[in-house]
TIBARO-184368 format. One record per residue (C-alpha): residue in three letters; x negated, y, z negated; chain; residue number from 1. Coordinates in pm, whole numbers, padded with zeros to 5 digits. Each point is the difference from the previous one (the first is absolute). Layout:
BEGIN
R    r      px      py      pz  c    k
R  ALA       X       Y       Z  A  NUM
...
This chain:
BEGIN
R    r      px      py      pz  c    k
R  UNK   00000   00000   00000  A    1
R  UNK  -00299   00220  -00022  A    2
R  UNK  -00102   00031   00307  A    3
R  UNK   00374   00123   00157  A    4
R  UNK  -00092   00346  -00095  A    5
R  UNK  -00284   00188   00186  A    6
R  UNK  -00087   00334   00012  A    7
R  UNK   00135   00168   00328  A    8
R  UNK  -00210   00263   00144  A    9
R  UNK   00240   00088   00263  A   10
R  UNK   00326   00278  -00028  A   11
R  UNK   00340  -00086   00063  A   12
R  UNK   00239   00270   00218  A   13
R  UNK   00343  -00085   00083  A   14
R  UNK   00126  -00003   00404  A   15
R  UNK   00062   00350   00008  A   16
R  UNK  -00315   00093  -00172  A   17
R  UNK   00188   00227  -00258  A   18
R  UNK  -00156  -00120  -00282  A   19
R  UNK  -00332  -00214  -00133  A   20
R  UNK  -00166  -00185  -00292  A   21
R  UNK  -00266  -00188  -00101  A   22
R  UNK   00117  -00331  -00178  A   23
R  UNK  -00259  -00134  -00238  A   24
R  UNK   00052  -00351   00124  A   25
R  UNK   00168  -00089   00350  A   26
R  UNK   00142  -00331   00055  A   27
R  UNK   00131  -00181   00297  A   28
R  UNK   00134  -00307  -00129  A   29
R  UNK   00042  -00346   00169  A   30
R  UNK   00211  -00151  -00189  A   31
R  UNK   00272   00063  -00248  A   32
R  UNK  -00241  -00191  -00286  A   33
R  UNK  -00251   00326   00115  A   34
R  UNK   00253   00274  -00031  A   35
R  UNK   00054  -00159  -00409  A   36
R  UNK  -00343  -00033  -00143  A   37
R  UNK  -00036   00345   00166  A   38
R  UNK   00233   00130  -00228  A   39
R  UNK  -00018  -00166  -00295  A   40
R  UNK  -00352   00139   00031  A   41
R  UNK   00104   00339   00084  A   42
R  UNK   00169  -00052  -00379  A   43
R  UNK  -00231  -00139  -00207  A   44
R  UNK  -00268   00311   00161  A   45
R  UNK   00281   00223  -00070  A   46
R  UNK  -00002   00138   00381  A   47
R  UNK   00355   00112   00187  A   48
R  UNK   00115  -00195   00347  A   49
R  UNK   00158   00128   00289  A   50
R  UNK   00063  -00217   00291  A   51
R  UNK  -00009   00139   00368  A   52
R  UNK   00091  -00110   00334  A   53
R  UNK  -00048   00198   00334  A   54
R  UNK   00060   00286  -00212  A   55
R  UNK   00304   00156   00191  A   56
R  UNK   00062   00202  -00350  A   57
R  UNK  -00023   00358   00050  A   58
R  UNK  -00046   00075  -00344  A   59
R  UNK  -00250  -00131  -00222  A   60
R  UNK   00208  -00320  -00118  A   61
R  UNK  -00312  -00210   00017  A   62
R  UNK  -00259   00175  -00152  A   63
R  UNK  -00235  -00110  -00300  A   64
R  UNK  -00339   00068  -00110  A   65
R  UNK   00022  -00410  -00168  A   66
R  UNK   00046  -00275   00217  A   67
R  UNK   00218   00029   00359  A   68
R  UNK   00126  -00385   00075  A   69
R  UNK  -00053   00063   00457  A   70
R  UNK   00298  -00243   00119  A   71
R  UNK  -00022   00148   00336  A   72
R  UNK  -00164  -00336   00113  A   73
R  UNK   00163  -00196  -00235  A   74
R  UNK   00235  -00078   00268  A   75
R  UNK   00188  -00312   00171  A   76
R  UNK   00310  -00267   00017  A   77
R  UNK   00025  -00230  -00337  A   78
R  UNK   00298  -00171   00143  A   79
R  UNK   00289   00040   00235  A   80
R  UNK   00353  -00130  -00100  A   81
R  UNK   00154  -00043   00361  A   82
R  UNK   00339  -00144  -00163  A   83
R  UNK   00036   00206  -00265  A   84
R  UNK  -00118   00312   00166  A   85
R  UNK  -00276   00133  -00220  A   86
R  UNK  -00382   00080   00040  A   87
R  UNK  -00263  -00023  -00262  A   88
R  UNK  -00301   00228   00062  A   89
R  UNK  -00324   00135  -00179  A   90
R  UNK   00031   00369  -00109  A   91
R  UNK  -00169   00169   00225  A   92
R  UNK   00131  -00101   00308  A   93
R  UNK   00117   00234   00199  A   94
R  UNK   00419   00050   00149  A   95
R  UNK  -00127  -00047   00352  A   96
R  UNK  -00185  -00360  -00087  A   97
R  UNK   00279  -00128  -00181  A   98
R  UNK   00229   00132   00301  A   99
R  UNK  -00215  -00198   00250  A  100
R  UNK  -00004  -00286  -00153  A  101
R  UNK   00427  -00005  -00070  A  102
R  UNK   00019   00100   00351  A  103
R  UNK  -00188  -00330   00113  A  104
R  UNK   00246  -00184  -00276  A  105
R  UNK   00310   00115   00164  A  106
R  UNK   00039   00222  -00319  A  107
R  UNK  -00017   00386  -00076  A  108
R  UNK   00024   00251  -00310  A  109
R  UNK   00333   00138   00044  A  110
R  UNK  -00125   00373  -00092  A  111
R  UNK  -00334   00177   00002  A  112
R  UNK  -00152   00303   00068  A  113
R  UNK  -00178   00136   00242  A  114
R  UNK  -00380  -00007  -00107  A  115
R  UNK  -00068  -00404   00013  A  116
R  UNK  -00367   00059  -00079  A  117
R  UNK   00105   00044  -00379  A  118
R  UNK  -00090  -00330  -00196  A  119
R  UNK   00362  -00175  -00196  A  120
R  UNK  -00099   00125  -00337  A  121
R  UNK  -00053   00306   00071  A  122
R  UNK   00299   00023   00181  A  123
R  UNK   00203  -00155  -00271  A  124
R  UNK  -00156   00202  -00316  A  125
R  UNK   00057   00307   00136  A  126
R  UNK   00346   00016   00110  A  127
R  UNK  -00019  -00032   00399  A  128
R  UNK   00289  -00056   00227  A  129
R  UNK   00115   00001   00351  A  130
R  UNK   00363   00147   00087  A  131
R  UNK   00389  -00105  -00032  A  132
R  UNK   00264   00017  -00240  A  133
R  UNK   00029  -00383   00022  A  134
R  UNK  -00411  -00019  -00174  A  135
R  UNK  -00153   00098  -00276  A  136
R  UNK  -00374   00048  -00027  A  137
R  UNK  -00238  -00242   00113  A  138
R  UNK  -00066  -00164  -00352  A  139
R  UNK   00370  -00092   00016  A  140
R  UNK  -00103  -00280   00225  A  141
R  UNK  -00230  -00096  -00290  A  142
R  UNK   00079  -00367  -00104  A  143
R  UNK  -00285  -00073  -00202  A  144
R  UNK  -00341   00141  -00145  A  145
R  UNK  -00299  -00083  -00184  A  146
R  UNK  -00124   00224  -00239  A  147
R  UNK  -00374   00020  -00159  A  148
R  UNK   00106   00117  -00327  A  149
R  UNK  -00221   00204  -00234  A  150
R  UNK  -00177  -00303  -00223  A  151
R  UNK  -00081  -00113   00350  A  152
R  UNK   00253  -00307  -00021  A  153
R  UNK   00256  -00024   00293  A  154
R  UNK   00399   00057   00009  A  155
R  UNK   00204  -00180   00252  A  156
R  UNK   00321   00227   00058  A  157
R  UNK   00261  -00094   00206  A  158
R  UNK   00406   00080   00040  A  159
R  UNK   00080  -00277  -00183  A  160
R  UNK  -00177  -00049  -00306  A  161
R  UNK  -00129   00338  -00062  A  162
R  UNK   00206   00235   00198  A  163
R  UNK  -00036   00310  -00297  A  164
R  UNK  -00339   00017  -00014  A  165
R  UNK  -00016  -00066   00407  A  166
R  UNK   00228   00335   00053  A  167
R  UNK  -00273   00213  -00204  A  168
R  UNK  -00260  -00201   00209  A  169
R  UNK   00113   00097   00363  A  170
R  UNK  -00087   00337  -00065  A  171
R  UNK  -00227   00099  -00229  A  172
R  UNK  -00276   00161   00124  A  173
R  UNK  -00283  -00273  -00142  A  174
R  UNK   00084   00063  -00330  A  175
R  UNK   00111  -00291  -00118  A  176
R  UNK  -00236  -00222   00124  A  177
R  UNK  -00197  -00077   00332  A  178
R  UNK   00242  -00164   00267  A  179
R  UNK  -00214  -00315   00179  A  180
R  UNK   00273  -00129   00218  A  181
R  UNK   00388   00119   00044  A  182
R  UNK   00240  -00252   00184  A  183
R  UNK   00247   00192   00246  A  184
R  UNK   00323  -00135   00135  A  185
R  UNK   00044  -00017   00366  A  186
R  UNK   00284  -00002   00245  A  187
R  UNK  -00005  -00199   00376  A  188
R  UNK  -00187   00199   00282  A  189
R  UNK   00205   00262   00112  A  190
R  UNK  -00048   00287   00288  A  191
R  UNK   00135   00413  -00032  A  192
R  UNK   00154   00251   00207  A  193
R  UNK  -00153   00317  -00037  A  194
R  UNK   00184   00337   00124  A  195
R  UNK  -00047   00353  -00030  A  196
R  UNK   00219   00320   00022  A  197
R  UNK  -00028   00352  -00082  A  198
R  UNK   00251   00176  -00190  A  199
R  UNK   00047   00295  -00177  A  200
R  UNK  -00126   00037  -00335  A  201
R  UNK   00334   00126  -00113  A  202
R  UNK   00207  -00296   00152  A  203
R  UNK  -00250  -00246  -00165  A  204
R  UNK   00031   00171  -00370  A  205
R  UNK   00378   00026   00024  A  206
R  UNK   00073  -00373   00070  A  207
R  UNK  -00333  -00125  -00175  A  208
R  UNK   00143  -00295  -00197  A  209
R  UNK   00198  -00102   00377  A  210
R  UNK  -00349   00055   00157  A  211
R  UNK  -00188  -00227  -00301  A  212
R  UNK   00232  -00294   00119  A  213
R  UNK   00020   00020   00344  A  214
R  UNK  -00240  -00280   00051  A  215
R  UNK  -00182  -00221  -00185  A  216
R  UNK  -00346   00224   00021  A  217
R  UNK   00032   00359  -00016  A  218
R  UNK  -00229   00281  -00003  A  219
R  UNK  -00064   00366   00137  A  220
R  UNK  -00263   00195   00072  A  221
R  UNK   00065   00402  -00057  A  222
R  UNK  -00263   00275   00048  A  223
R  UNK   00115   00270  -00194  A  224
R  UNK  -00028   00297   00244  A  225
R  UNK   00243  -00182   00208  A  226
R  UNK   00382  -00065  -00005  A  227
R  UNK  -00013  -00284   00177  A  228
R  UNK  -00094  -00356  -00186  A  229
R  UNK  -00121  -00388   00144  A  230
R  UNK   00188  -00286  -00139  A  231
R  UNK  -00121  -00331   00037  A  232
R  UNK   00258  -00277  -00016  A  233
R  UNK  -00077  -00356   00011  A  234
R  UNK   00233  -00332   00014  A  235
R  UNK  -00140  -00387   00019  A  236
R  UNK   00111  -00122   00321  A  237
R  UNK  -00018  -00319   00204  A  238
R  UNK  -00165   00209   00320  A  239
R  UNK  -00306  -00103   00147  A  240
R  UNK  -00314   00290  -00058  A  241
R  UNK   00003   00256   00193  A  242
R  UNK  -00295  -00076   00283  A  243
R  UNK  -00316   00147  -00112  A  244
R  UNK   00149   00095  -00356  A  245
R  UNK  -00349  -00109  -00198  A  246
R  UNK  -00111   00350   00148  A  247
R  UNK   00318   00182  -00081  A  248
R  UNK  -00122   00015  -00390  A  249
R  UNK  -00279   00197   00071  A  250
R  UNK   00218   00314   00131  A  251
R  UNK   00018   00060  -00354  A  252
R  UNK  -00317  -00004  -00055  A  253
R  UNK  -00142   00213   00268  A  254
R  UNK   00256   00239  -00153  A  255
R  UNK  -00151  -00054  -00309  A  256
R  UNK  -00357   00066   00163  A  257
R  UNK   00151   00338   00108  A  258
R  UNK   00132   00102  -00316  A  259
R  UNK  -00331   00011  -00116  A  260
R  UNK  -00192   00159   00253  A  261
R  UNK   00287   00267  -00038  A  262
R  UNK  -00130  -00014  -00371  A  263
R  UNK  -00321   00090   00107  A  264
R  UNK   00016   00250   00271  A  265
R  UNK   00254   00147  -00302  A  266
R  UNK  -00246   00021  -00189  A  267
R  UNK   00039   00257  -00362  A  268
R  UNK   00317   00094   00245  A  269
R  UNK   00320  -00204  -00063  A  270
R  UNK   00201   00322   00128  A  271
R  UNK  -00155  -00136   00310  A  272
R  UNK   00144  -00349   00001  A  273
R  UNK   00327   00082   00179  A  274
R  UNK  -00199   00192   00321  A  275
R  UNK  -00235  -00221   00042  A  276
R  UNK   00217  -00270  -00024  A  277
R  UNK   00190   00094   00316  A  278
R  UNK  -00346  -00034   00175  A  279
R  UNK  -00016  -00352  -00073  A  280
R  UNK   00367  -00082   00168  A  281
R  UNK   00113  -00365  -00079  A  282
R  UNK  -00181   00054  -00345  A  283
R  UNK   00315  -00156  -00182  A  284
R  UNK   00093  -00257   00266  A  285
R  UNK   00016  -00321  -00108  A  286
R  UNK   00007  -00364   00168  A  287
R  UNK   00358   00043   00125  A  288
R  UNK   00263  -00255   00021  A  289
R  UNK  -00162  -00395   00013  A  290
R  UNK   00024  -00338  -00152  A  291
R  UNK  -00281  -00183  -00185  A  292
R  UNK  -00073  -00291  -00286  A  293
R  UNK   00111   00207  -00341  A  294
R  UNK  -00337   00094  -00131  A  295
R  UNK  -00129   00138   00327  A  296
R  UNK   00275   00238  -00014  A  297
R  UNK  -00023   00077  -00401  A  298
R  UNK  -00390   00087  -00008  A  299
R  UNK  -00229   00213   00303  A  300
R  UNK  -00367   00043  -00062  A  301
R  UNK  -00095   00332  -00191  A  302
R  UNK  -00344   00045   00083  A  303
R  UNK  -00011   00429  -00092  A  304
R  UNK  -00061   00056  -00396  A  305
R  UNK   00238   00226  -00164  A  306
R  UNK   00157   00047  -00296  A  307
R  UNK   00410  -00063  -00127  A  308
R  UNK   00264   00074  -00245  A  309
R  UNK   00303  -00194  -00042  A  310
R  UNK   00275   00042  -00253  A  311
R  UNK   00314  -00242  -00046  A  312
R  UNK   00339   00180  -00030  A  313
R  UNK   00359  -00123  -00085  A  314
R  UNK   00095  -00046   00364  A  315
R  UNK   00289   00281  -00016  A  316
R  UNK  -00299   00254  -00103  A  317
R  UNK  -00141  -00025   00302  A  318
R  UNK   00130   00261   00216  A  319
R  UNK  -00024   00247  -00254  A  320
R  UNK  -00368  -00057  -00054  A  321
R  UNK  -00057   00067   00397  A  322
R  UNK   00193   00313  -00049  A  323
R  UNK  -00186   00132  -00251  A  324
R  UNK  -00315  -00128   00211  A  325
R  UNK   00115   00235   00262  A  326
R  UNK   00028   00271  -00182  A  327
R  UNK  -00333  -00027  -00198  A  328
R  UNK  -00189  -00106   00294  A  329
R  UNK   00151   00305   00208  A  330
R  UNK  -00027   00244  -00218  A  331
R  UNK  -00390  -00080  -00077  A  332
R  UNK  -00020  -00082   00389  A  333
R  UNK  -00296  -00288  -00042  A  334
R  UNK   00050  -00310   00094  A  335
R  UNK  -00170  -00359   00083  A  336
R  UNK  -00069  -00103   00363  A  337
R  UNK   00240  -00362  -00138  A  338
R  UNK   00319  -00020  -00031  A  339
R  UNK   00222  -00029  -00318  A  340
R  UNK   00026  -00369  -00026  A  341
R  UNK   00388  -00124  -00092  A  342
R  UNK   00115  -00359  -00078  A  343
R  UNK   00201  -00183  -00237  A  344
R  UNK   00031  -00308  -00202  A  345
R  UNK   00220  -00201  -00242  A  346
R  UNK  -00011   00006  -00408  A  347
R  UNK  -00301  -00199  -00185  A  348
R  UNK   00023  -00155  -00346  A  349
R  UNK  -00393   00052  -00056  A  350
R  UNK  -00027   00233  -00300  A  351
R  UNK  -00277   00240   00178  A  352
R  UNK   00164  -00077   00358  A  353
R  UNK   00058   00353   00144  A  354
R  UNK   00309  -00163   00124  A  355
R  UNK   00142  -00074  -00318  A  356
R  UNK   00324  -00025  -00051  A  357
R  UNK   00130   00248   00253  A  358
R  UNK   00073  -00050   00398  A  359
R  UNK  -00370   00199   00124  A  360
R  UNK  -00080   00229   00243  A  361
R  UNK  -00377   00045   00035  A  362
R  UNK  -00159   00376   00106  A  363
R  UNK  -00346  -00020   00144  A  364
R  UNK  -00215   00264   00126  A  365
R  UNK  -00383  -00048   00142  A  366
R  UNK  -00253   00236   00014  A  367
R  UNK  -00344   00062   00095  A  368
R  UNK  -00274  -00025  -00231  A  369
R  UNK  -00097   00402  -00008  A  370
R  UNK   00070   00151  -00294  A  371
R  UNK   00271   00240   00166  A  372
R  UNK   00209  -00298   00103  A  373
R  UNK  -00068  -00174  -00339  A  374
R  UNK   00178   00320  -00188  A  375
R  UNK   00322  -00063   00185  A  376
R  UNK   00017  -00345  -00185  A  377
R  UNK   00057   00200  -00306  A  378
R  UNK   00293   00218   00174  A  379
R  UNK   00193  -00277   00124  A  380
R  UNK  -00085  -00194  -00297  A  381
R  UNK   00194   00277  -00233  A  382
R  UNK   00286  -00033   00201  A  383
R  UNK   00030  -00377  -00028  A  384
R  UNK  -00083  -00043  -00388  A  385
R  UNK   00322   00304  -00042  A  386
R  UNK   00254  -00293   00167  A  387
R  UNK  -00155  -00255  -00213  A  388
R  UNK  -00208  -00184   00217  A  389
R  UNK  -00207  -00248  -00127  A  390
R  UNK  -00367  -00031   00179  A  391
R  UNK  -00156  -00303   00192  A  392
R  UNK  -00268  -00120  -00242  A  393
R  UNK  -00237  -00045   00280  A  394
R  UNK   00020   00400   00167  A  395
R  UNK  -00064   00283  -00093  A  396
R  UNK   00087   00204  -00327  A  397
R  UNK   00016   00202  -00316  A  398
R  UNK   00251  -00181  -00167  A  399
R  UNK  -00064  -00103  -00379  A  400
R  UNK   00102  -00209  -00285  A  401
R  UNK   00218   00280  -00129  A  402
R  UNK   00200   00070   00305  A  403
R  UNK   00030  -00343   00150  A  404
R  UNK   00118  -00192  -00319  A  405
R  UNK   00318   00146  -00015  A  406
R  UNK   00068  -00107   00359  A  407
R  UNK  -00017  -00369  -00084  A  408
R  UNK   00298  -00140  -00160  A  409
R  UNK  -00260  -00335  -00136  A  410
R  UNK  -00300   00203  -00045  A  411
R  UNK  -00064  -00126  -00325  A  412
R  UNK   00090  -00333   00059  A  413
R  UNK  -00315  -00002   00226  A  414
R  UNK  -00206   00195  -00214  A  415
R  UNK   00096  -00301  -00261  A  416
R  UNK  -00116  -00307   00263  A  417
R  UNK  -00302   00178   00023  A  418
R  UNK  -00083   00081  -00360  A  419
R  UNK   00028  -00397  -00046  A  420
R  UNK  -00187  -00084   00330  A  421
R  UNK  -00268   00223  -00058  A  422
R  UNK  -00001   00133  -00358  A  423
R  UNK  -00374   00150   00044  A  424
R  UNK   00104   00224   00349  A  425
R  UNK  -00291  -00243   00141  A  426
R  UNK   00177   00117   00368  A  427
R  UNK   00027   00345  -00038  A  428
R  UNK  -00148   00237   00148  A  429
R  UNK  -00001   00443  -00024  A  430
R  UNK   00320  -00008   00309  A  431
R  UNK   00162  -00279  -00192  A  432
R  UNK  -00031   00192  -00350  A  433
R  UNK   00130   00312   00186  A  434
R  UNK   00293  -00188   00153  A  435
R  UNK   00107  -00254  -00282  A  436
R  UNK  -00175   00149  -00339  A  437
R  UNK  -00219  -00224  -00186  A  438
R  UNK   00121  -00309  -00101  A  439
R  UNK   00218  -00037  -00307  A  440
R  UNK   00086  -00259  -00222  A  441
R  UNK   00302  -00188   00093  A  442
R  UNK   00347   00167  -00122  A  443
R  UNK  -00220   00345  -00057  A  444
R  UNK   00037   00127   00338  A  445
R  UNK   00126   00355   00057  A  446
């Protein structure tokens, strides 16, 4: 057990390289038996653990100056239940593995999102999701997980014979443990229908809750000097692809790859953005109508760094939210080269779900990295935290323990699972003490 820490010499930075540490000790497990003597070391030295993936966090959810478990190779199938429709995997693997490999099976995830590069824990912990009133967040396809717990021995969670302490699990941000494989339930293959229209702004907001049901997928795209907004509705259907739609995917991200250089010929400008958008025409165009296999049409490639906010509303907030974005955004007249990002998704039972309890509609805005760009994240973020929106654990924000605890109705039922699980705050780390507080004794919390 010795040996499984060594002193790293190298820095960890996350995808968007936002932020940066220096772990004492950096390990990249091969096994599950690694990941546990790593921490029950990391105890008995009395060093913190975070655990990171491909580090698609744009805050600093990861950091620690102690010991950083890598997973990002820690990857693979452990087993593939064709007849009962389930897939076992390693932590670290990423969405668009396990999607490969189900797609071979004659099996799919019914819901992602769109960046498949992302490894399942990751995913799960911090509250990810695709689109559609009909799905919750991607850790509601969580069957099962395994869970390094803090005196380095191993929990085996599952729906049936530990479903309370699985529903704190899902999504926790790695503070109750190090995840070292999660099994997912599937659904048969299936292909989607992907349309677009433009519509007014106005039309959308007035029948939103029509809008969020009109197909199984929904989302729109709005920039916010316009009064015009992209929806993007998508249905399963027994079609065959659309020829040549494995290129029709990357539309989105050569939009993507304009957004950015729009970012950067922008500059300390973001008055600019709406000129010298209208330069780069077909900026917001996206792949158009086609059919394809489900996760070709969830995820596109996102090769340009950048930085995001999300916030989770009660879905009937929604169109208030993007008034009031209108009329901030206007009135300072800045904005980001990407659109305002809109979709939707059903209720979660997860205590720190984002989802929880409450029909969801998710607002997203992107921005460049330049400072300039980075202050309207705290404009729009205002606006969202006044309706009660509850942020995505894994983008960007100020949010702390004092103004997010009253917006969980089982707070401190999770804050209780993880005063047992990890009594000593072994997993936490200076985001995680902002975001949760430091852990308190069972039945003391609040």
């Amino acid at each position: 057990m010795t040996s499984t820490l060594r002193e790293s010499t190298a820095a960890w930075s996350n995808w968007a390289r936002t932020v940066r540490c220096e772990p004492r000790y950096r390990i990249a497990p091969r096994s599950e038996e690694d990941i546990a003597a790593a921490v029950a070391l990391s105890a008995e030295r009395g060093l913190t653990v975070r655990a990171a993936g491909s580090g698609h966090s744009f805050n600093p959810l990861a950091l620690t100056d102690g010991v950083m478990v890598d997973l990002s190779r820690y990857s693979g199938v452990e087993s593939l239940d064709r007849e009962g429709r389930t897939i076992t995997v390693r932590a670290g693997t990423s969405l668009a593995e396990i999607s490969a490999v189900l797609d071979r099976a004659g099996l799919a995830l019914a819901n992602i999102g769109t960046l498949a590069e992302q490894t399942v824990a990751g995913a799960i912990s911090t509250g990810n999701h695709g689109t559609g009133l009909k799905h919750g967040t991607f850790a509601d396809q969580v069957e099962a997980l395994r869970l390094v717990t803090a005196n380095g021995g191993v929990r085996e969670l599952s729906r049936d014979g530990s479903a309370e302490l699985l529903r704190c699990a899902r999504t926790s941000m790695g503070t109750l443990g190090v995840i070292s494989s999660v099994t997912l339930r599937c659904v048969p293959r299936f292909r989607l229908a992907a349309t677009e229209r433009t519509e007014r702004l106005d039309t959308l907001l007035e029948g939103f809750e029509e809008w969020a049901g009109s197909a199984e997928h929904v989302s729109c795209s709005w920039s916010p000097w316009k009064d015009t907004v992209c929806s993007r509705l998508v249905n399963a259907t027994e079609d065959a692809p659309t020829p040549g739609a494995g290129r029709r995917r990357y539309a989105t991200t050569l939009s993507e790859v304009r957004c950015g250089l729009v970012g950067l010929v922008a500059g300390a400008a973001p008055a600019a953005v709406p000129r010298l958008d209208g330069f780069l025409s077909g900026r917001g165009s996206g792949p158009g109508a086609h059919v394809d296999v489900s996760h070709k049409v969830f995820t596109f490639p996102q090769p340009v760094k950048f930085v995001a906010l999300e916030h989770a509303l009660a879905l009937g907030d929604v169109p208030e939210a993007l008034r009031r974005l209108r009329g901030t955004l206007r009135r300072a007249g800045r904005y980001s080269p990407y659109s305002v990002l809109v979709r939707v998704g059903a209720s979660d039972d997860a205590p720190l779900s984002p989802a929880y309890g409450r029909a969801t509609g998710y607002v997203n805005l992107t921005v460049p990295r330049s400072v300039p760009f980075l202050e309207l994240l705290r404009v729009v973020e205002r606006e969202l935290r006044d309706l009660g929106g509850r942020p995505h654990w894994g983008k960007a924000h100020t949010a702390t323990e004092q103004v997010l605890a009253p917006l969980y109705p089982e707070w401190d039922v999770f804050q209780d699972v993880r005063a047992d699980l990890d009594p000593q705050g072994l997993f936490t780390n200076d985001f995680t003490a902002r975001v949760l507080g430091p852990v308190r004794p069972a039945g003391k919390v609040g």
